[in-house]
N, C-alpha and C positions, 0 to 999 in steps of 0.2 A: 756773678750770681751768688746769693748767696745757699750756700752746699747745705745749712743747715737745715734749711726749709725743704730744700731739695730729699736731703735724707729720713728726714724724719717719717713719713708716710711708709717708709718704704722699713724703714726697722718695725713698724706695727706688722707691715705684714708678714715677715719674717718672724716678728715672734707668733704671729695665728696660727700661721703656718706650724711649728714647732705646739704650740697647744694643740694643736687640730690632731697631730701627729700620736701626741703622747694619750689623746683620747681614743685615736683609733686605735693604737696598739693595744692597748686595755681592753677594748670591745674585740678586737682578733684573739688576745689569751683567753678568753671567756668563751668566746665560739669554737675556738680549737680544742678547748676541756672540755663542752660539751659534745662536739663529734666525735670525738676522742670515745667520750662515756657511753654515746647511743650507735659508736661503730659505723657512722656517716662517714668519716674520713679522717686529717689527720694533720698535723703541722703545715707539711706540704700543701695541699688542700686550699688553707687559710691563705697562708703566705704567701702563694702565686695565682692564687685562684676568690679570694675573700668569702671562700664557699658558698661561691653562687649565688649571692646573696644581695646583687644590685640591684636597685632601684631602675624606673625605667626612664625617670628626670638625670640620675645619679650615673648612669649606662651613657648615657646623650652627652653630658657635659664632660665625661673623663673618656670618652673619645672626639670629642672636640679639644679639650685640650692637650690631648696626646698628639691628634694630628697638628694644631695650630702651634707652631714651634717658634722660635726666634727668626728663621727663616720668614716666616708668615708675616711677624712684626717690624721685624727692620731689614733684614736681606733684601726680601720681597719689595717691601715699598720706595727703598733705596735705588732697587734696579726702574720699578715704574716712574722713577723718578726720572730717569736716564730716558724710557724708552715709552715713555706717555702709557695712550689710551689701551696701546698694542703689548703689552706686560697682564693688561687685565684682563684682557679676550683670553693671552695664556692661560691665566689663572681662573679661570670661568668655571672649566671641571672638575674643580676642588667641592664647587656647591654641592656633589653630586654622594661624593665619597663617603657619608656617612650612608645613603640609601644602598649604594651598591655594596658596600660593605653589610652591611644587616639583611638588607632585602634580599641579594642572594646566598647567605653562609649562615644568618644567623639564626635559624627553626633548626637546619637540620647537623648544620654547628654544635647548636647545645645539646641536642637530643643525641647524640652520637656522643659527645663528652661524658654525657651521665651513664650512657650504657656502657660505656668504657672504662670510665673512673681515670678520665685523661686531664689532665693537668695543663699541658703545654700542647700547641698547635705539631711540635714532632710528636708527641704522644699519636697523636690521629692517625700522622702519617705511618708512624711504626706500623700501628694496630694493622691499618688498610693495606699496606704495601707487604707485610711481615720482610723488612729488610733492615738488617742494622745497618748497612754499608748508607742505605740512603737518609737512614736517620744520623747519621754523623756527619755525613754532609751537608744535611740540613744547619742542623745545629753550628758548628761550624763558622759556614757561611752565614748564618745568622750573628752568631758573634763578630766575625768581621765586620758586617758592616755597621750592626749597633755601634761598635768603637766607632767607627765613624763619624757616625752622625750622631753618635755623643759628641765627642770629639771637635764636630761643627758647631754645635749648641752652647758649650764653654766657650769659643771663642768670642761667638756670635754677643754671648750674655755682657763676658768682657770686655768687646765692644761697647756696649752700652754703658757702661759702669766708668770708663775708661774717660769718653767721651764726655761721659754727664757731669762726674763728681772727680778728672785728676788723675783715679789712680791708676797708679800702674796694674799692665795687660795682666803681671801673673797676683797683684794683692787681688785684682777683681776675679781673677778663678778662685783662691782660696775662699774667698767672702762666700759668694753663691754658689759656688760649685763644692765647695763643703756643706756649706748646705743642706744641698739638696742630696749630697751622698748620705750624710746622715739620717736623715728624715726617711729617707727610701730604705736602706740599709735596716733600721730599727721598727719603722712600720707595716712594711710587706704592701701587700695589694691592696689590702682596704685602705691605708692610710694615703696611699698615692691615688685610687678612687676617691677618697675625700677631698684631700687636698685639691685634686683634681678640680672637682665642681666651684671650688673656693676660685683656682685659678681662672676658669673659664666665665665664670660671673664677673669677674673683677680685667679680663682680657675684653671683654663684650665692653665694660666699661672705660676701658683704656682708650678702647677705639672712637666709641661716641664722642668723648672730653676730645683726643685729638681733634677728630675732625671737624668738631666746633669750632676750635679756636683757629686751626689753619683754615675755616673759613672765611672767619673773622677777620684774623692777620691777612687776608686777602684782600679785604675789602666787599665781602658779599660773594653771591654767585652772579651776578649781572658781572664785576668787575675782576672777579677772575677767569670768568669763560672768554672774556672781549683781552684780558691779557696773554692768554696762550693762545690764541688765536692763532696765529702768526708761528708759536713755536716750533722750534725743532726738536728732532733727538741728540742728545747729551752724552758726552764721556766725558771723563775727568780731562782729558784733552782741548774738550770743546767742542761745536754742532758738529755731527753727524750726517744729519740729514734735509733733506727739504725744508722750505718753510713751509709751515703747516704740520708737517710731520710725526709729530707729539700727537693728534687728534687721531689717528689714521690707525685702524686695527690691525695692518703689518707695518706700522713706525716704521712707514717710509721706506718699505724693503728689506729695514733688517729683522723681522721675524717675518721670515716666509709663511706661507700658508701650508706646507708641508709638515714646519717648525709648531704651528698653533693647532694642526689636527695631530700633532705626537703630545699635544698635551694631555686629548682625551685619553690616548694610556698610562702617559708618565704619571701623571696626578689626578687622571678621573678613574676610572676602572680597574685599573690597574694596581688601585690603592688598596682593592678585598685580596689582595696578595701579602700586604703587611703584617705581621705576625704579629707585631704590639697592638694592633688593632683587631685580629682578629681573634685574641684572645677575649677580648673585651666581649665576645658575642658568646661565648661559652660561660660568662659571668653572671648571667641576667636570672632574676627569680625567676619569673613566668610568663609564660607567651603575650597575656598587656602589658608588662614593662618591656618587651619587646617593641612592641606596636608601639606604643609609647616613645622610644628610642629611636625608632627611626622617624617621629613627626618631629621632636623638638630636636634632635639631631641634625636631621637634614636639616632644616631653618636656621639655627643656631651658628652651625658650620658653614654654611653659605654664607648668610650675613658678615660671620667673620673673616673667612679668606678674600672673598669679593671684597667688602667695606676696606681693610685694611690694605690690601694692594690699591684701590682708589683713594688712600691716606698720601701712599705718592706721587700718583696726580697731583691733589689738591697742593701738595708741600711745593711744587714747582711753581703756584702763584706766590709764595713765599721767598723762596730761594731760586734765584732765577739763574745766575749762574754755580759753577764748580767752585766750591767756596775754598779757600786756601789752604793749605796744612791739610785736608783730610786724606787721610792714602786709600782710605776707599768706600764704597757706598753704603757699607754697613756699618760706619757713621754718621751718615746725614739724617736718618731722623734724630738721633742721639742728638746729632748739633743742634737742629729745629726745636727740641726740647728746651736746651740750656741757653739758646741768644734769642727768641724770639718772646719765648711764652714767662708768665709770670712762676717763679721756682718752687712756690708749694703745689699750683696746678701742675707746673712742668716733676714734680716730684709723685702726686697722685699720678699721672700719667705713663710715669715710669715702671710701676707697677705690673702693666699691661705689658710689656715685652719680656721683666724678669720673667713675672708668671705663666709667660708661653715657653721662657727657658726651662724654669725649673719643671715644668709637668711635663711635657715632651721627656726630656733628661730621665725623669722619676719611671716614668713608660717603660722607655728602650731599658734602663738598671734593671728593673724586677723581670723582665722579659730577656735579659742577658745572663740574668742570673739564675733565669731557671733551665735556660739551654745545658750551664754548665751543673748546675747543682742536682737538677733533674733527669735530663736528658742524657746527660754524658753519662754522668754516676748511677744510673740504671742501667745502663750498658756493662756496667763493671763487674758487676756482682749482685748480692741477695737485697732485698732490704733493707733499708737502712733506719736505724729507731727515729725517734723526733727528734730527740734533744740531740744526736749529732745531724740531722738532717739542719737544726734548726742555725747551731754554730755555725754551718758551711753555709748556709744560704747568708745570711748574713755577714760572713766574711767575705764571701764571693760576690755580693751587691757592693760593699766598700771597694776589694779589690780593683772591681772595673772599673768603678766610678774613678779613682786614683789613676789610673792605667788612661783612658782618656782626657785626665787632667792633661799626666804629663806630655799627650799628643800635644793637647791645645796649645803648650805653654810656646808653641813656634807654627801661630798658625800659617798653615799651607793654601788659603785662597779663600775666596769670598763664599760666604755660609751657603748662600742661593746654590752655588754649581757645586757644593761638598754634600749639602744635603738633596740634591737630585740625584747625582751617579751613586749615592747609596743607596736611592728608592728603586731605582731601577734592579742594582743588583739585589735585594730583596726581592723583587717582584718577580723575576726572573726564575728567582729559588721556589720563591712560594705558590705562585700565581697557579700555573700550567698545574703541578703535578698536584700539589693540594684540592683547586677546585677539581680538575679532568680527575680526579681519585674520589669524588664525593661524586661525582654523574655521570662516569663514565662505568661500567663495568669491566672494558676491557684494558683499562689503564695497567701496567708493568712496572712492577719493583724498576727492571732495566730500563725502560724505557724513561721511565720518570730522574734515574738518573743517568741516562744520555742525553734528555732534556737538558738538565740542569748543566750541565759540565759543556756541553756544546754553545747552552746559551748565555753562560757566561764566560767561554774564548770569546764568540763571538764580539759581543758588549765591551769588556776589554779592549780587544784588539780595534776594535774602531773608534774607544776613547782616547789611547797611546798615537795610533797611525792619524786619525784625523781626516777621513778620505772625504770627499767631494758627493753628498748623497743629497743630493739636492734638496736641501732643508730637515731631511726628517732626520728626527733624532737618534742615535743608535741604538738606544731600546726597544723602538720600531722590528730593523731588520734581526735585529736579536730573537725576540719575540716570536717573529715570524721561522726563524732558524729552531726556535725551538718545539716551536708548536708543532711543525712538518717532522722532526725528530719522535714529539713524543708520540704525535698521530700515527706513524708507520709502526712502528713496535706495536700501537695499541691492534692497527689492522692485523699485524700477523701474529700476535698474541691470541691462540684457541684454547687457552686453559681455563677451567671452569673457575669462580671463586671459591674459596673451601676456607674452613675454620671461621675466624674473627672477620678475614676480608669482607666472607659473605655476610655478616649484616651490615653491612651496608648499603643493602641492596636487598633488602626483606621481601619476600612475596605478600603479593596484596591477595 
């Protein structure tokens, strides 16, 4: 193939990307002097917040492309590859996750942000719970597992880089993975909101061009439906399962039906728990870019989780067995790319998985960085001016970014199951005590973190031990362990709310 065709598309968007950047930075210093001037707000503000100032197209697309990760583009469709029609039934409640996310957090999300003058998603929970103990755990825990699924994203990207164009695992994280520290690190939240939409038009696009041609290299849909017909499920080993089995929405037994209703939490409902996301509802100008955000949101996001996990279906009329040399599935569309499809299409097309790397990545940085810059370093002490507020955030977006380079540089297993046990432990942090703290009144500082600290031994201990739970997944009984934790504290919780907690809870 030739690389050069391959590359070139793909250096334009890289340098857009960096223009794109260097424009929104200039429009963040400009907004930041002016709140500054009319006493609106403040570096902070800008930085991790783009002061509130999304669009409600702009809101839609940079949570679309924050959710829609590397995982989405090549994990994802690598494993459907493996395990057919029954990978996409999992993935089905992904469609959902921008409505649940907005529909239920985002009116009373933003409106409790601006009364508060809160910044970051612990912000709220400080305010509501008045506990530093569980604001540092938050925080925390939120840092851990962003490295994570940072973490996941760099390898998942170099994967692709790796597979496409040659180069080695660690020049492909310097390449993109500096990158994207850069750009995030220098532009703060509008620039990654920018970029964002860049990446989520051009991921939308990714997907279409794919699954044209892998329909094409099919031979049609008459000719690739009558070719899987017959098929099985797949490991690098070889079938799996029945013939037929590929078509069947528990692939042949191995996703139990157990396993496909833990997806509505792991990845449907369960997603208004993600902090990188739900900052994004506290960002919106006004109640129509809301509304707004949740129609081409929802649509946008669906099409693309759905579309793309059915990208590795289609690839299965393509590539029918375990192709040789690949060590694992978050190489196969990379391959499908470079031996199948023509190298400047196969290079536009490439496009679509960076740019779910790099926006996911730029997401979790500026949301990692404000856990530390923000959250902690309020915890510390008095205020802090701008211009050392502004050094620190900035160094502390590179920092991390670095810090999950050097995880990636030995990754530890395939993006799909690196970036689900981080969603879960997210979810677990944020879900229970964040939502049950915005509608529950009787919700407890204590309780919310016995919630949390129960619900993830729990989660842990039955990703480490591995017990026999008949398909469902351990976020499930986690979930369930934490919910009954924070419920009983809430029951025998009799104290009124008093100070900041009680507006939350305003009398009508």
């Amino acid at each position: 193939m030739n690389v050069l065709l391959l590359v070139l598309p793909n250096a334009v968007f890289f340098v857009a990307l960096m223009l794109l950047t260097l424009r929104a930075e200039r429009a963040s210093r400009a907004t930041a002097m002016e709140d500054r001037a009319a006493k609106r707000g403040s570096f902070g503000l800008e930085y991790f917040l783009g002061s509130r100032s999304l669009s409600g197209v702009v809101l839609a697309m940079t949570l679309t492309a924050t959710y829609g990760s590397v995982s989405s583009f090549v994990s994802g469709p690598g494993v459907a590859w493996q395990l057919g029609l029954g990978w996409v039934v999992f993935a089905a409640p992904q469609m959902l996750a921008g409505f649940f996310l907005l529909g239920l957090l985002g009116r009373k999300t933003a409106l409790l942000s601006r009364a508060f003058n809160a910044v970051t998603v612990v912000d709220l929970i400080r305010a509501r719970y008045a506990s530093k103990t569980l604001a540092v755990l938050s925080a925390l825990a939120l840092l851990l597992f962003f490295t994570v699924m940072i973490a996941g994203q760099f390898v998942g990207g170099a994967a692709v880089l790796a597979t496409t164009t040659g180069l080695p695992h660690a020049a492909g994280l310097l390449v993109f993975g500096g990158l994207t520290v850069f750009y995030t690190a220098f532009g703060g939240f509008r620039a990654v909101a920018v970029t964002d939409t860049l990446c989520a038009v051009l991921m939308v696009a990714g997907m279409l061009i794919l699954g044209g041609e892998l329909l094409s290299l099919a031979g049609g849909w008459d000719a690739f439906t009558a070719g899987i017909a017959s098929a099985s499920t797949l490991n690098a080993s070889g079938a799996t399962g029945a013939a037929g089995s590929f078509m069947t929405p528990d692939a042949g037994g191995l996703l139990p039906w157990p396993l496909l209703l833990s997806a509505w939490v792991l990845v449907g409902f369960g997603t208004a728990g993600l902090p990188q996301s739900i900052v994004r509802a506290m960002s919106y100008r006004t109640s129509a870019d809301l509304h707004q955000a949740i129609r081409v949101g929802t649509l946008v996001c669906g099409a693309l989780m759905i579309g793309m996990t059915f990208i590795g279906v289609l690839a299965r009329g393509v590539v029918s067995a375990w192709p040789e040399g690949l060590p694992t599935t978050d190489h196969l569309i990379p391959y499908v790319l470079t031996q199948h499809m023509n190298p400047f299409v196969a290079g536009v097309t490439l496009i679509g998985p960076l740019a779910a790397t790099m926006s996911t990545v730029s997401s979790l940085l500026i949301a990692a960085a404000s856990a530390v810059v923000h959250d902690l370093l309020k915890l510390t002490g008095p205020e802090v001016e701008d211009v050392r507020v502004k050094r620190i955030a900035r160094f502390g977006t590179g920092a991390l970014g670095v810090a999950a380079l050097l995880i990636a540089l030995d990754p530890p297993s395939i993006v799909a199951w690196i970036n689900l046990a981080a969603f879960g432990g997210l979810e677990l942090t944020f879900l229970i005590p964040f939502v049950g703290g915005l509608y529950w009144r009787r919700a407890s500082a204590a309780g919310a973190v016995a919630a949390i600290v129960s619900g993830l031994l729990t989660y842990g201990a039955l990703l480490l031990v591995k017990p026999d739970l008949g398909g469902w997944h351990p976020v499930v009984p986690a979930f369930v362990v934490e919910a009954l934790v924070f419920g009983a504290f809430g029951v025998l919780n009799r104290k009124s709310l008093e100070g900041e907690a009680a507006r939350f809870f305003p009398r009508r």
